[in-house]
N, C-alpha and C positions, 0 to 999 in steps of 0.2 A: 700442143704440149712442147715447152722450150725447153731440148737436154742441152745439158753442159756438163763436160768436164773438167775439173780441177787440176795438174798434171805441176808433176817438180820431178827433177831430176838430180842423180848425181854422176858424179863424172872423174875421169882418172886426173885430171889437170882440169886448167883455164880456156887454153887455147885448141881449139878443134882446129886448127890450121895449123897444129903441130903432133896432131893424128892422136890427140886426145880419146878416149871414148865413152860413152856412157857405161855406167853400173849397176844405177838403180833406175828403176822407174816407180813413180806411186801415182796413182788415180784416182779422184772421187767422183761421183757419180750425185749432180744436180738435177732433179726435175720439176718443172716449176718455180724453182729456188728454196727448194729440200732436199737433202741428204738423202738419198735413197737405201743405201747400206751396200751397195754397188760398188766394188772397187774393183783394181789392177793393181798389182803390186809386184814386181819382180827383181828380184838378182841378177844381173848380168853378168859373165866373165869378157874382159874386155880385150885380154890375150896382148897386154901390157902391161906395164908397171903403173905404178901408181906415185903420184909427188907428192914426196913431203906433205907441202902444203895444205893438199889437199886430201889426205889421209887425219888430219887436225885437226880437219872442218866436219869430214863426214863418220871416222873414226872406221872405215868400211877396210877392211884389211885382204891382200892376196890370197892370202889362208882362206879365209873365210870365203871367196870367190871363186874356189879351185873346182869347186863341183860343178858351180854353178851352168845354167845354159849358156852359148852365145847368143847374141842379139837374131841370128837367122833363125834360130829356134822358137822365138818368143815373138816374133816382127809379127806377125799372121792374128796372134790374138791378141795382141798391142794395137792393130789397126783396125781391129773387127771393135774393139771398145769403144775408140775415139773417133769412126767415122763419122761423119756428119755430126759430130757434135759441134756446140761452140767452147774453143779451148780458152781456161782461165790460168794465165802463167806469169809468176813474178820474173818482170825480166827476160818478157818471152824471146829476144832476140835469140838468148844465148842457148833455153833450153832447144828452139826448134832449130838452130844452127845445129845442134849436136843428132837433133833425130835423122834431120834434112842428111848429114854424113853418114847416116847409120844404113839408112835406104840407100844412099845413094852406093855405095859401098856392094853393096846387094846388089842394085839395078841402076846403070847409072839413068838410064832416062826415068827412073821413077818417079811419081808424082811427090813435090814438093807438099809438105805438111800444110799448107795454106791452103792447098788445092784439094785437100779430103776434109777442112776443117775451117772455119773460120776460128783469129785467135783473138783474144785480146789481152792488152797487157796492163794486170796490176800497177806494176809499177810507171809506168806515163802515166795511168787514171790517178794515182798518188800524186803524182808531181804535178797533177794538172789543180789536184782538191788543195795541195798541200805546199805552194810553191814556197823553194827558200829553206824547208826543212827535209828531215833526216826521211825516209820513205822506204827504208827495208822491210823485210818481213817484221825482225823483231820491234824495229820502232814502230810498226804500225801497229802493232799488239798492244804497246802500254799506251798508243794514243786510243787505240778504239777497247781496251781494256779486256782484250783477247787472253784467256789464262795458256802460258805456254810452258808454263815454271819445266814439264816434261821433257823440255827440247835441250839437254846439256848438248846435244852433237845433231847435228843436221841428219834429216830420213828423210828421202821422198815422200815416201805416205804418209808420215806425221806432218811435215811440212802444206804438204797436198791439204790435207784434213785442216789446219793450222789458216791455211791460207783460203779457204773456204769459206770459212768462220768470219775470216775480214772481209773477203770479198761482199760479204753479202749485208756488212752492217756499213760497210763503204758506198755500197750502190744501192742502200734504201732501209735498212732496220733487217733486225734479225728475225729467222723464219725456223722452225723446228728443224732441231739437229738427227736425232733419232737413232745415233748408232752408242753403240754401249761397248767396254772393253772388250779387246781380241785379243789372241793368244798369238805370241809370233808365228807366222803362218811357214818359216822355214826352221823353225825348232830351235832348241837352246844352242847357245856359241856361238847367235849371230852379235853383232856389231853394237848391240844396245839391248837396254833390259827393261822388261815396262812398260813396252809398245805393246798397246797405244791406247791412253787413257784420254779420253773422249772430253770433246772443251768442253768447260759446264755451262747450262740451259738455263742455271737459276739467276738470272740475272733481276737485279733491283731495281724495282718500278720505280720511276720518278717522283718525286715526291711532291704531292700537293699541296702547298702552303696558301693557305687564304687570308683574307685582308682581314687586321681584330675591327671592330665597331669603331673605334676612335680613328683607326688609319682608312676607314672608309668616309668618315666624317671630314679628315681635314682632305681627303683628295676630292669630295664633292664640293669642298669650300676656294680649292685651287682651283677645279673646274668653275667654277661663278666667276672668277677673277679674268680667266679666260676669257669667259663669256662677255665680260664687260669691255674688253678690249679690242675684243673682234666681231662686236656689232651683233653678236650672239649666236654664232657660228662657234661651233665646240665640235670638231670630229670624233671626240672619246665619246658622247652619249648618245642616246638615240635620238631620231628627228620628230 
Protein backbone atom coordinates (compact mmCIF):
# COMPACT_ATOMS: atom_id res chain seq x y z
CA UNK A 1 0.00 0.00 0.00
CA UNK A 2 1.78 3.37 -1.40
CA UNK A 3 1.09 6.40 1.19
CA UNK A 4 1.91 9.73 0.03
CA UNK A 5 1.61 13.07 1.17
CA UNK A 6 0.59 16.15 -0.35
CA UNK A 7 2.30 19.02 1.60
CA UNK A 8 2.35 23.25 0.83
CA UNK A 9 3.59 25.60 2.97
CA UNK A 10 3.57 29.08 3.73
CA UNK A 11 6.07 31.36 4.98
CA UNK A 12 7.07 34.87 6.53
CA UNK A 13 9.18 35.88 3.32
CA UNK A 14 11.04 34.17 0.21
CA UNK A 15 14.35 33.69 1.42
CA UNK A 16 14.96 31.10 4.40
CA UNK A 17 18.56 32.33 4.34
CA UNK A 18 17.28 35.44 5.69
CA UNK A 19 15.80 33.67 8.69
CA UNK A 20 12.47 33.55 6.97
CA UNK A 21 9.98 31.12 8.73
CA UNK A 22 7.26 29.00 8.13
CA UNK A 23 3.54 29.67 9.13
CA UNK A 24 1.35 27.40 7.63
CA UNK A 25 1.62 23.82 7.00
CA UNK A 26 -1.42 21.75 5.12
CA UNK A 27 -1.21 18.05 4.46
CA UNK A 28 -3.07 15.48 2.45
CA UNK A 29 -3.18 12.16 2.93
CA UNK A 30 -2.77 9.62 -0.52
CA UNK A 31 -3.34 5.99 -0.35
CA UNK A 32 -3.22 4.19 -3.36
CA UNK A 33 -3.85 7.38 -5.06
CA UNK A 34 -7.02 8.41 -3.03
CA UNK A 35 -7.70 11.01 -0.76
CA UNK A 36 -8.10 9.34 2.47
CA UNK A 37 -9.79 12.41 4.37
CA UNK A 38 -6.45 12.36 6.49
CA UNK A 39 -4.96 15.59 6.91
CA UNK A 40 -2.29 18.00 8.87
CA UNK A 41 -2.99 21.39 8.94
CA UNK A 42 -1.52 23.93 11.27
CA UNK A 43 -0.82 27.62 12.16
CA UNK A 44 2.45 28.48 13.02
CA UNK A 45 3.82 31.57 14.97
CA UNK A 46 7.00 32.25 13.42
CA UNK A 47 8.21 34.96 16.24
CA UNK A 48 8.90 37.47 13.27
CA UNK A 49 7.51 39.75 11.04
CA UNK A 50 5.98 39.14 8.16
CA UNK A 51 6.77 40.92 4.39
CA UNK A 52 4.86 42.89 2.59
CA UNK A 53 4.89 40.72 -0.10
CA UNK A 54 4.10 38.02 1.30
CA UNK A 55 1.34 38.78 3.43
CA UNK A 56 -0.42 39.68 -0.44
CA UNK A 57 0.19 36.21 -1.42
CA UNK A 58 -1.11 34.34 1.60
CA UNK A 59 -3.28 37.20 3.35
CA UNK A 60 -2.02 35.30 6.91
CA UNK A 61 -1.76 38.29 9.29
CA UNK A 62 0.53 38.79 12.78
CA UNK A 63 -2.78 39.19 14.57
CA UNK A 64 -4.00 36.16 13.47
CA UNK A 65 -0.75 34.13 14.54
CA UNK A 66 -0.37 35.66 17.96
CA UNK A 67 -1.87 32.61 19.68
CA UNK A 68 -0.86 30.41 17.63
CA UNK A 69 1.92 27.44 18.55
CA UNK A 70 5.66 27.54 17.58
CA UNK A 71 6.99 25.24 15.18
CA UNK A 72 8.71 23.15 18.41
CA UNK A 73 5.17 22.50 19.48
CA UNK A 74 3.87 21.10 16.36
CA UNK A 75 7.45 19.51 14.85
CA UNK A 76 6.50 16.01 16.71
CA UNK A 77 3.01 15.50 15.01
CA UNK A 78 4.21 17.18 11.64
CA UNK A 79 6.79 14.28 11.55
CA UNK A 80 4.81 11.48 13.03
CA UNK A 81 2.37 12.23 9.57
CA UNK A 82 4.93 12.58 7.01
CA UNK A 83 7.17 9.88 7.99
CA UNK A 84 7.89 7.51 5.59
CA UNK A 85 5.69 8.78 3.25
CA UNK A 86 6.36 9.88 -0.32
CA UNK A 87 6.16 13.72 -0.31
CA UNK A 88 4.25 15.40 -3.16
CA UNK A 89 5.37 19.38 -3.27
CA UNK A 90 5.16 22.15 -5.87
CA UNK A 91 8.61 23.42 -5.90
CA UNK A 92 9.89 21.15 -3.40
CA UNK A 93 13.16 22.78 -3.06
CA UNK A 94 11.80 25.77 -1.33
CA UNK A 95 9.24 24.18 0.75
CA UNK A 96 11.66 21.42 2.31
CA UNK A 97 14.54 24.19 2.53
CA UNK A 98 12.06 25.98 4.99
CA UNK A 99 11.28 22.50 6.97
CA UNK A 100 15.16 21.35 6.64
CA UNK A 101 15.61 25.26 8.84
CA UNK A 102 12.86 24.58 11.07
CA UNK A 103 14.41 21.07 12.39
CA UNK A 104 17.37 22.27 12.06
CA UNK A 105 16.82 25.23 14.43
CA UNK A 106 15.57 22.56 16.94
CA UNK A 107 18.45 20.06 16.33
CA UNK A 108 21.12 21.06 14.45
CA UNK A 109 22.18 17.45 13.48
CA UNK A 110 18.57 16.49 12.72
CA UNK A 111 17.66 14.49 9.93
CA UNK A 112 17.19 16.28 6.79
CA UNK A 113 13.46 15.93 5.39
CA UNK A 114 14.82 13.58 2.55
CA UNK A 115 16.03 11.33 4.99
CA UNK A 116 12.39 10.61 6.88
CA UNK A 117 10.75 10.95 3.29
CA UNK A 118 11.24 10.49 -0.21
CA UNK A 119 10.11 13.70 -2.14
CA UNK A 120 9.17 14.48 -5.38
CA UNK A 121 8.62 17.57 -7.22
CA UNK A 122 5.53 18.67 -9.06
CA UNK A 123 6.96 21.29 -10.62
CA UNK A 124 10.25 19.42 -12.55
CA UNK A 125 7.49 16.55 -13.44
CA UNK A 126 5.57 19.84 -15.14
CA UNK A 127 8.47 21.06 -16.77
CA UNK A 128 9.59 17.79 -17.84
CA UNK A 129 5.41 16.94 -19.35
CA UNK A 130 5.28 20.55 -20.29
CA UNK A 131 8.45 22.20 -21.51
CA UNK A 132 8.52 25.99 -22.70
CA UNK A 133 5.33 26.61 -20.75
CA UNK A 134 3.92 28.29 -17.83
CA UNK A 135 3.87 25.25 -14.90
CA UNK A 136 2.49 26.91 -11.57
CA UNK A 137 -0.02 25.60 -9.47
CA UNK A 138 -2.49 27.82 -11.06
CA UNK A 139 -1.55 27.24 -14.70
CA UNK A 140 -1.65 23.75 -14.28
CA UNK A 141 -5.35 23.98 -13.19
CA UNK A 142 -6.84 25.66 -16.26
CA UNK A 143 -4.42 23.16 -18.26
CA UNK A 144 -5.61 20.09 -16.41
CA UNK A 145 -8.97 21.90 -15.76
CA UNK A 146 -8.68 21.71 -11.95
CA UNK A 147 -11.64 24.03 -10.39
CA UNK A 148 -9.81 26.38 -8.08
CA UNK A 149 -12.08 29.47 -8.63
CA UNK A 150 -11.76 29.08 -4.12
CA UNK A 151 -8.16 30.00 -4.09
CA UNK A 152 -8.55 34.22 -4.13
CA UNK A 153 -5.15 33.88 -1.57
CA UNK A 154 -2.88 31.16 -1.03
CA UNK A 155 -3.49 28.20 2.07
CA UNK A 156 -1.49 25.48 2.63
CA UNK A 157 -4.21 23.04 2.98
CA UNK A 158 -6.25 24.38 0.08
CA UNK A 159 -3.35 24.55 -2.00
CA UNK A 160 -2.19 20.84 -0.57
CA UNK A 161 -5.82 19.53 -1.61
CA UNK A 162 -5.56 21.73 -4.87
CA UNK A 163 -2.45 20.22 -5.89
CA UNK A 164 -3.44 16.64 -5.19
CA UNK A 165 -6.14 16.93 -7.52
CA UNK A 166 -3.26 17.82 -10.44
CA UNK A 167 -0.89 15.58 -9.24
CA UNK A 168 -2.90 12.76 -9.74
CA UNK A 169 -4.46 13.63 -13.27
CA UNK A 170 -0.80 14.61 -14.31
CA UNK A 171 0.76 11.17 -13.38
CA UNK A 172 -2.21 9.05 -14.88
CA UNK A 173 -6.13 10.16 -14.64
CA UNK A 174 -8.20 11.03 -11.89
CA UNK A 175 -9.02 8.63 -8.88
CA UNK A 176 -11.93 9.22 -6.19
CA UNK A 177 -11.53 12.42 -4.30
CA UNK A 178 -13.78 11.50 -1.22
CA UNK A 179 -13.60 14.55 1.15
CA UNK A 180 -16.54 16.95 1.45
CA UNK A 181 -16.58 20.51 3.00
CA UNK A 182 -14.84 21.38 6.38
CA UNK A 183 -15.27 23.94 8.76
CA UNK A 184 -12.19 26.16 9.46
CA UNK A 185 -10.68 24.00 12.01
CA UNK A 186 -8.97 27.20 13.92
CA UNK A 187 -12.52 29.02 14.11
CA UNK A 188 -13.85 32.28 12.62
CA UNK A 189 -11.15 35.41 12.00
CA UNK A 190 -8.71 33.30 10.44
CA UNK A 191 -7.22 34.54 7.26
CA UNK A 192 -9.82 33.25 4.66
CA UNK A 193 -13.55 32.33 4.60
CA UNK A 194 -14.81 29.25 2.91
CA UNK A 195 -12.24 26.71 3.49
CA UNK A 196 -12.34 24.38 2.03
CA UNK A 197 -14.80 23.52 -0.72
CA UNK A 198 -13.70 20.32 -2.11
CA UNK A 199 -12.58 20.09 -6.07
CA UNK A 200 -15.44 18.61 -7.93
CA UNK A 201 -15.68 14.75 -8.88
CA UNK A 202 -18.17 15.28 -11.55
CA UNK A 203 -16.06 15.63 -14.34
CA UNK A 204 -17.30 14.99 -18.07
CA UNK A 205 -16.89 11.75 -19.81
CA UNK A 206 -15.30 12.09 -23.16
CA UNK A 207 -17.36 12.11 -25.73
CA UNK A 208 -18.01 9.36 -28.17
CA UNK A 209 -18.48 10.41 -31.68
CA UNK A 210 -18.79 7.63 -34.14
CA UNK A 211 -18.32 7.41 -37.95
CA UNK A 212 -22.20 8.20 -39.95
CA UNK A 213 -22.68 5.29 -42.82
CA UNK A 214 -21.34 7.60 -45.59
CA UNK A 215 -18.06 8.57 -43.68
CA UNK A 216 -17.54 4.86 -43.09
CA UNK A 217 -18.14 4.39 -46.79
CA UNK A 218 -15.80 6.72 -48.21
CA UNK A 219 -12.87 5.74 -45.63
CA UNK A 220 -13.29 2.13 -46.74
CA UNK A 221 -13.10 3.36 -50.35
CA UNK A 222 -9.75 5.47 -49.30
CA UNK A 223 -8.60 2.33 -47.63
CA UNK A 224 -8.97 0.21 -51.38
CA UNK A 225 -7.01 3.12 -52.94
CA UNK A 226 -4.36 2.29 -50.41
CA UNK A 227 -4.50 -0.97 -50.89
CA UNK A 228 -3.85 -0.71 -54.63
CA UNK A 229 -0.80 1.27 -54.13
CA UNK A 230 0.90 -0.94 -51.56
CA UNK A 231 0.60 -4.16 -53.21
CA UNK A 232 -2.48 -4.69 -50.56
CA UNK A 233 -0.85 -4.05 -47.52
CA UNK A 234 -3.24 -1.65 -45.55
CA UNK A 235 -2.35 -1.55 -41.68
CA UNK A 236 -5.87 0.17 -40.66
CA UNK A 237 -7.80 -3.36 -41.37
CA UNK A 238 -7.65 -6.48 -40.35
CA UNK A 239 -5.26 -9.30 -41.88
Amino acid sequence: MKRQVVLDTETTGLEVSQGHRIIEIGCVELLNRRLTGRHFHQYIQPERDIDAGALAVHGITPEFLADKPTFDRVVKDFLEFIEDAELIIHNAPFDVGFIDAELARLDRDHPRTSALCSIVDTLTLARTKHPGQRNSLDALCQRYHVDNASRTLHGALLDAEILADVFLIMTGGQTSLGLHDEPDEEGTGGPRTGRIRRLSTDRRAVPVIRATAQETERHERRLDQIATHSGGTVLWRDS
